[in-house]
C-alpha positions, 0 to 999 in steps of 0.5 A, a space after each residue: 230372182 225376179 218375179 211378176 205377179 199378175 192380177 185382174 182378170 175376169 169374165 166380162 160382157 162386151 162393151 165393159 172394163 178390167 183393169 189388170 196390175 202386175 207387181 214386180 218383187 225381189 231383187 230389182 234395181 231399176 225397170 226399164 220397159 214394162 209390158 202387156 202381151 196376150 195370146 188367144 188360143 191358136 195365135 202368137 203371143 202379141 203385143 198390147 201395150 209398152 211403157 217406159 221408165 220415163 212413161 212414154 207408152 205405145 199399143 197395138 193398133 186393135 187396142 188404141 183409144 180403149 186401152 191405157 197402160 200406166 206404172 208406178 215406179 215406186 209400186 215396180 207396178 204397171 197396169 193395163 185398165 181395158 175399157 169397151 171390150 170386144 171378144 176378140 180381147 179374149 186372151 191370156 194376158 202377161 207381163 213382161 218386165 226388162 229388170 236390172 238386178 246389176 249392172 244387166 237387165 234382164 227379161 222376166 215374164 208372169 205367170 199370165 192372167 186370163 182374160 175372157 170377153 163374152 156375153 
């Protein structure tokens, strides 16, 4: 059994930063991709950023240039620092992890994290 647990969110006022961590426990082998997706009320979950065990990373074109994704392998940890947040940043933000137990991999989510942007 595999679980992710978030960490980081917060209120926060326009045009300021969070950084969120999210930590995998349990019975891992490997992590191949490491995610961020987030869904605001009456939306779709959508994705924010990816990572790749060998770090290569993509983003949804809202958060290019002010988010960073980045992870440590020997954490099994990822993180998403946000800087110059807007309101439309406002959402619940989850984890998402590709983890090998075994020879399969197989998806995990966390539990989410929220995320609120205002003045």
């Amino acid at each position: 059994q595999v679980q992710l647990v978030e960490s980081g969110g917060g209120l926060v006022q326009p045009g300021g930063s969070l950084r969120l961590s999210c930590a995998a426990s349990g019975s891992i082998f490997s992590i191949n991709t490491m995610a961020w997706y987030r869904q605001a009320p009456g939306n779709q979950r959508e994705l924010v950023a990816r990572v790749t065990s060998g770090g290569r990373t993509n983003y949804a074109d809202s958060v290019k240039g002010r988010f960073t994704i980045s992870r440590d392998n020997a954490k099994n940890t990822v993180y998403l620092q946000m800087n110059s947040l807007k309101p439309e940043d406002t959402a619940v933000y989850y984890c998402h992890a590709v983890v090998y137990s075994g020879s399969s991999g197989y998806a995990y989510w966390g539990q989410g994290t929220q995320v609120t942007v205002s003045s």
